[in-house]
C-alpha positions as CSV (number, residue, x, y, z in Angstrom):
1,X,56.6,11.8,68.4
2,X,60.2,13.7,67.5
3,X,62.1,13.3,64.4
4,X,65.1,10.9,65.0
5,X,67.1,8.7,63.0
6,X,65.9,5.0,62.6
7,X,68.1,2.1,63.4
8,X,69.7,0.3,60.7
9,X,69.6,-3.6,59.8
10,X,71.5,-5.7,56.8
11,X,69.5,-6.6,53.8
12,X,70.0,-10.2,54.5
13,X,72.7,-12.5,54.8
14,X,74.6,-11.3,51.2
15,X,73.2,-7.1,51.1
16,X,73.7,-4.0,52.1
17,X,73.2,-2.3,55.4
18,X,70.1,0.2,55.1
19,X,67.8,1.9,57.4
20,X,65.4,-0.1,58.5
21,X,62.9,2.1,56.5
22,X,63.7,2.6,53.0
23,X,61.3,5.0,50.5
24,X,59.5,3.9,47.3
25,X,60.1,6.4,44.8
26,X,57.5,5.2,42.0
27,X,55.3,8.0,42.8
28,X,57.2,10.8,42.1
29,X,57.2,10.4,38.2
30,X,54.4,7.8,37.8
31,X,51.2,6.0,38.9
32,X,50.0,8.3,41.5
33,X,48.7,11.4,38.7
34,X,50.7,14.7,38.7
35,X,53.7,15.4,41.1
36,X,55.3,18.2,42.6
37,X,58.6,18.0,41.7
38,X,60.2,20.7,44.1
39,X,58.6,18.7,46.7
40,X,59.5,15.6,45.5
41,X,63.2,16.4,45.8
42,X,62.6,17.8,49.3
43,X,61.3,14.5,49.8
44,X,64.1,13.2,48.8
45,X,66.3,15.2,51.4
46,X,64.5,14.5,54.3
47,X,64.2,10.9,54.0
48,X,68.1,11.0,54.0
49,X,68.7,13.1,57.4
50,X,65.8,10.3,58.9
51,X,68.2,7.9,58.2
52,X,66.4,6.5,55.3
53,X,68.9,5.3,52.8
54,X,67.4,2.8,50.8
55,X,65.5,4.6,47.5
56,X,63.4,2.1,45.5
57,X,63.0,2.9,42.0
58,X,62.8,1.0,38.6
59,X,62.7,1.4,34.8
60,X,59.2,1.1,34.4
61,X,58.1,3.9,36.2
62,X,57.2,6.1,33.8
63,X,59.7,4.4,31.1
64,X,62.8,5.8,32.7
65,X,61.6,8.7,34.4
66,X,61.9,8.0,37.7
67,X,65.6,6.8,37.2
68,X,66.2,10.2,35.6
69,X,64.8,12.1,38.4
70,X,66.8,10.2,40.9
71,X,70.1,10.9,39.1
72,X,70.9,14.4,40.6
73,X,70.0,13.1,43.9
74,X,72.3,10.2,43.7
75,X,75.4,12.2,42.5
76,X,74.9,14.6,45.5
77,X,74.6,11.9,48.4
78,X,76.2,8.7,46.1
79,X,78.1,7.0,49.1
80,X,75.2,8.0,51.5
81,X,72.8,5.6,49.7
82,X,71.8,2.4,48.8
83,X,69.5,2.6,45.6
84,X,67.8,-0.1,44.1
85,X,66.1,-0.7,40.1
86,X,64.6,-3.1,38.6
87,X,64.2,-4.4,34.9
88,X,61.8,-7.2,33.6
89,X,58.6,-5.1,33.2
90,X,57.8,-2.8,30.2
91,X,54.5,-0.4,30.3
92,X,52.9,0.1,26.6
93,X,52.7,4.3,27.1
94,X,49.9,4.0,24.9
95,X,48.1,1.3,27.4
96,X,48.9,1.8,31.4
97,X,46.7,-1.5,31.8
98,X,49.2,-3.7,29.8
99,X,52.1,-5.5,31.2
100,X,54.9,-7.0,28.9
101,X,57.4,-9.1,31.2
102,X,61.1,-10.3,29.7
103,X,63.4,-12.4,31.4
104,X,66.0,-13.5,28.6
105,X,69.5,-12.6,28.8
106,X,69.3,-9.4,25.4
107,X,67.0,-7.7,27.5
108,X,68.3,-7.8,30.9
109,X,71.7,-6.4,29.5
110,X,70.2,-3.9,27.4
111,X,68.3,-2.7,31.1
112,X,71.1,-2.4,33.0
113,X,72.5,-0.5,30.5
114,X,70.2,1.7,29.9
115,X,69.2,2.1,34.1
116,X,73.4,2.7,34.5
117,X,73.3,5.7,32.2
118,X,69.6,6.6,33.7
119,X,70.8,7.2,37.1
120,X,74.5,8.2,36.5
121,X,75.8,5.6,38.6
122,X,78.8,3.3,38.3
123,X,77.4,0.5,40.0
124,X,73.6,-0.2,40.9
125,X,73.1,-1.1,44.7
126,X,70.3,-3.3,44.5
127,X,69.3,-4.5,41.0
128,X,65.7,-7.0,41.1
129,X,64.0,-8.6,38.4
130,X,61.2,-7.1,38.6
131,X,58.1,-9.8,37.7
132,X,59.2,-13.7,36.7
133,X,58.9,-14.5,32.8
134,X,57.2,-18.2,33.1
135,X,59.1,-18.7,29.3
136,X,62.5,-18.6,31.0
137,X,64.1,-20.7,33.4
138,X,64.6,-18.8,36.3
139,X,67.9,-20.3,36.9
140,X,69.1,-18.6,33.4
141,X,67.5,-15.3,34.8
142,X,69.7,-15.6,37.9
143,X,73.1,-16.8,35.9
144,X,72.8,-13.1,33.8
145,X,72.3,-11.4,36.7
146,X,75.0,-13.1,38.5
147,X,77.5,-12.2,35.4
148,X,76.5,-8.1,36.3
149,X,77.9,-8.8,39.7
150,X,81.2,-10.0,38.2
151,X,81.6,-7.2,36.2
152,X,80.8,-4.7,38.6
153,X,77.4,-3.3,37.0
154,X,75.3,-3.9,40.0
155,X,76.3,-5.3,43.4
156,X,73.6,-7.0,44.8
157,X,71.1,-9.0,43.8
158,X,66.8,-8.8,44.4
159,X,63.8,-10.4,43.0
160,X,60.4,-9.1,43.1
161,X,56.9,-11.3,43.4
162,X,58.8,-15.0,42.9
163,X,57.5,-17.9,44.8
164,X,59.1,-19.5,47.8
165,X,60.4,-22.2,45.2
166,X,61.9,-19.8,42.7
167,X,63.9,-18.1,45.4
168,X,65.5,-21.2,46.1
169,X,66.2,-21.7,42.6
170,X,67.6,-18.6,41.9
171,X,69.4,-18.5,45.5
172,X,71.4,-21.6,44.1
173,X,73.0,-19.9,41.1
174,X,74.0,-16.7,43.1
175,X,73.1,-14.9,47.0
176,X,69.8,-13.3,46.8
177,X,69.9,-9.9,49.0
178,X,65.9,-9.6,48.9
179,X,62.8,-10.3,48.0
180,X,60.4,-7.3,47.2
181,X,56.7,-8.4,47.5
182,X,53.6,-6.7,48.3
183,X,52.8,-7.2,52.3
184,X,50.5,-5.2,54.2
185,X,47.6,-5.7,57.1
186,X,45.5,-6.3,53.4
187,X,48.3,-8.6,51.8
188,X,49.7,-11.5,53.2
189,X,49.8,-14.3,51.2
190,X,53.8,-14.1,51.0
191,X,53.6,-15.2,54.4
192,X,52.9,-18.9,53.2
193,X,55.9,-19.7,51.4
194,X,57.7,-16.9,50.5
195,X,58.7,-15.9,54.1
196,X,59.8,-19.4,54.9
197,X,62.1,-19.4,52.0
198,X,64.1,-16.1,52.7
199,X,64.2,-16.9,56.3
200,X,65.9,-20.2,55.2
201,X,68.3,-19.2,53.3
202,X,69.2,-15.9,54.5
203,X,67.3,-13.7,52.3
204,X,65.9,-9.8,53.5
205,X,62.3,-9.0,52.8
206,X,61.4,-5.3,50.9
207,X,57.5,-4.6,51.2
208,X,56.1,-2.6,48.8
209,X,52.6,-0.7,49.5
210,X,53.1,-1.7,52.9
211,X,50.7,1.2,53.1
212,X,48.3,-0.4,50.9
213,X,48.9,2.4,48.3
214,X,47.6,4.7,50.3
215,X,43.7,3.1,51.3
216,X,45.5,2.4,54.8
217,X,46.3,5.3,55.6
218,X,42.3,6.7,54.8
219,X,43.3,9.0,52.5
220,X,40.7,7.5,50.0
221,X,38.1,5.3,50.3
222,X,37.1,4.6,46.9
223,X,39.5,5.1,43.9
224,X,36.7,5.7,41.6
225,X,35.2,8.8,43.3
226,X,38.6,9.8,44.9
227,X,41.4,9.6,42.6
228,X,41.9,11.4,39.2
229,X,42.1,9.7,35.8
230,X,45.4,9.1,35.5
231,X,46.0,7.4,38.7
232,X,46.5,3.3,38.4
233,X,44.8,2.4,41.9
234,X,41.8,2.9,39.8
235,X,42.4,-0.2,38.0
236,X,43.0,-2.6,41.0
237,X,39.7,-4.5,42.2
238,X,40.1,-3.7,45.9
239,X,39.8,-0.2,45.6
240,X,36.9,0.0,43.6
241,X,33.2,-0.4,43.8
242,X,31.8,-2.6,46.6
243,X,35.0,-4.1,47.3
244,X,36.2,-0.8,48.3
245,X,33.2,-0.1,50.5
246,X,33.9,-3.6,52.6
247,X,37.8,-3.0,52.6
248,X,37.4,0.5,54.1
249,X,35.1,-1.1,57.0
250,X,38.3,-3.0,58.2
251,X,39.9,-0.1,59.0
252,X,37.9,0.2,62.1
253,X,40.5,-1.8,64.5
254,X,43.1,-0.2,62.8
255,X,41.8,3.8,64.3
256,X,41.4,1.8,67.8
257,X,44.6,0.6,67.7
258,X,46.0,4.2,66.3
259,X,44.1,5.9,68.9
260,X,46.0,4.1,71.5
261,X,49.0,5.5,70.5
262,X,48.0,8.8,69.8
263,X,49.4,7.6,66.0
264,X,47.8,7.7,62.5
265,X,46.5,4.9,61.3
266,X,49.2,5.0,58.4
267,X,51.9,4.6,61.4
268,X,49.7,1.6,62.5
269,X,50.1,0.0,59.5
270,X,53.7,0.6,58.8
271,X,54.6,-0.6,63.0
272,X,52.5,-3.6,61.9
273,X,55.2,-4.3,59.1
274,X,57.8,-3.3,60.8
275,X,57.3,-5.9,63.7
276,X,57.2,-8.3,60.9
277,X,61.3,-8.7,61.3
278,X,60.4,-10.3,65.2
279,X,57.6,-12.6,64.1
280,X,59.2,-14.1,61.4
281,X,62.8,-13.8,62.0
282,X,64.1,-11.7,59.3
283,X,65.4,-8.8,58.2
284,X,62.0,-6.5,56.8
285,X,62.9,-2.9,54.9
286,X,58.7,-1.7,54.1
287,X,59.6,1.2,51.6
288,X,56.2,3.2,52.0
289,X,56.4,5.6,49.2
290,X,55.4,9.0,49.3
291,X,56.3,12.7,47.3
292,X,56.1,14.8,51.0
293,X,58.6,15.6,53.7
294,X,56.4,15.8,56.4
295,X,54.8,12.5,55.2
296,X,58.5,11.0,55.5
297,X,58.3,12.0,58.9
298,X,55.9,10.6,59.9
299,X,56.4,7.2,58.5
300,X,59.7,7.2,59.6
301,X,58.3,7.7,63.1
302,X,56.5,4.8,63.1
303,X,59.5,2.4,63.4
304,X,59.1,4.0,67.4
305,X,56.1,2.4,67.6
306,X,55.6,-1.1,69.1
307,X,52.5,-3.3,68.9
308,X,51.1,-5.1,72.2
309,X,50.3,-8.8,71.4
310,X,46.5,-7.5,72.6
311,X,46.8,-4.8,69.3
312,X,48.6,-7.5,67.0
313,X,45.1,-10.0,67.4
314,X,43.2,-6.8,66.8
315,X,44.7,-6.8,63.5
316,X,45.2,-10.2,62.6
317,X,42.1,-11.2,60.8
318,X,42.0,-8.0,58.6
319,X,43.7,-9.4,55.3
320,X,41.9,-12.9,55.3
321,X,38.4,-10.4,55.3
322,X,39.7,-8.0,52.0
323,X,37.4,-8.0,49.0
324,X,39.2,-8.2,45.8
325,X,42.3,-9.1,44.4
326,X,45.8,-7.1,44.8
327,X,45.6,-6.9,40.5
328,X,43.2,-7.3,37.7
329,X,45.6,-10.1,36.6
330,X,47.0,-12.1,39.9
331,X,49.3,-14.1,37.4
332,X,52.2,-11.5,37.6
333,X,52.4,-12.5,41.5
334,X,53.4,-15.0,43.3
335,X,50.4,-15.7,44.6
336,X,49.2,-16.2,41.2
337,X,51.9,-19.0,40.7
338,X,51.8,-20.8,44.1
């Protein structure tokens, strides 16, 4: 496969126009243990002259950090990309495991704040909420939100891991660009309601760990055995123990189907998610994340690759057969609400 440029799509009826690939950037400050940051920033690079122009980030990832990072890259290339943040989801540094989640007006304008100043921008692109606080209307989430737009501190609009109902409520105070959820060949429960929703009203889908954070691609097998001590995968049920031992077994089809088109099985995965825009009639931007150029490479290359409806039943039954949950604690998802 040769390097090209991938096509571009609109982030739903009311967002930007991106590549139809974007790139999470999580990894390069946080969760994923220690980073190269020379390579990081090539990264960065290379994913722009692949046509990737969406650059997921948020405040949480490593308190700030990954905003900060970002900043040089965004004043060299600002009208070249679309970059999106998030607020809503505060990591205890002295507790990785804990998640505090706030929703209430204070905070949210104390985030953007902070995010502007973060990433040297003017404006943010793409500004989600980044998990649902049950203690607050969701319609007063979307109202605060809706006053950034107004006053020109972000331009579009995201939520992350909402329920096909709160996306209709929150659609009705203001457009929703997109909806970033987990969705992978090992996660698909968004497909119930969420998918419904956004199609309905217009709305893009962003999925995150469309890789499923790496155990896709077989770069692990078991995060206990496999991945040092600082690296969060270790904490979610499906990559651990037994359950990781089943999960990797379903990879089997996954190699057939990769050995039919001389791909890697993380291409596989990404084409699957990719060819979710056709099935379900909707704009779909996976933002696989990764800290290597040649990695972006080949991920990008992966939107060349098309799935025969022979492949696509190959894969079908792989998420209903995963052992554990997507998180210790499935009640920051929207599975864990529906």
């Amino acid at each position: 496969m040769t390097d090209g440029r991938i096509p571009t799509t609109r982030l739903g009826d009311h967002g930007p126009e991106v590549g139809v690939q974007g790139l999470g950037c999580m990894g390069m400050s946080f969760g994923y243990g220690p980073s190269d940051a020379d390579a990081s920033r090539a990264t960065l690079e290379r994913a722009l002259e692949l046509g990737v122009t969406l650059y997921d980030t948020a405040d949480a990832y490593g308190a700030g950090d990954n905003e900060r990072f970002l900043a040089p890259f965004l004043a060299a290339h600002r009208d070249e990309v679309v970059i999106a943040t998030k607020f809503a989801l505060s990591i205890p540094p002295d507790d990785p495991t804990r998640r505090i989640i706030r929703n209430d007006a204070p905070y949210i304008r104390r985030s953007v704040e902070a995010s502007l100043d973060r990433l040297g921008v003017d404006a943010i692109d793409l500004y989600y909420m980044h998990r649902r606080d049950v203690n607050v209307p969701i319609e007063e989430t979307a109202a605060v939100m809706a006053d950034l737009v107004r006053e020109g501190k972000v331009k579009h609009l995201g939520l992350s891991e909402v329920t096909g109902d709160e996306l209709r409520a929150a659609h009705a105070v203001h457009p929703i660009a997109a909806v970033q959820s987990e969705w992978s060949l090992f996660s698909r429960d968004i497909e119930t309601s969420v998918v419904p929703a956004a199609r309905e009203l217009g709305v893009a889908l962003v999925p995150y760990s469309p890789l499923g954070r790496g155990f896709l691609t077989g770069t692990f097998a078991n995060a206990d055995h496999d991945l040092g001590e600082g690296d969060f995968r270790r904490q979610q049920p499906r990559f651990t123990g037994g359950n990781a031992a089943a999960n990797a077994a379903l990879l089997d089809p996954v190699r057939t189907v990769a050995e039919a088109h001389g791909a890697t099985l993380g291409q596989v995965a990404l084409a699957w998610a990719q060819q979710r825009a056709g099935v379900h009639g909707l704009p779909v931007v996976p933002i696989p994340g990764t800290r290597k150029p040649a990695r972006v490479a080949e991920n990008t290359a992966a939107t060349r690759i098309v799935l025969n409806p022979d492949e696509l039943s190959l894969l079908e039954p792989i998420a209903d057969k995963v052992a554990g949950d997507r998180y210790a604690d499935m009640s920051f998802t929207s599975a864990g609400r529906e």
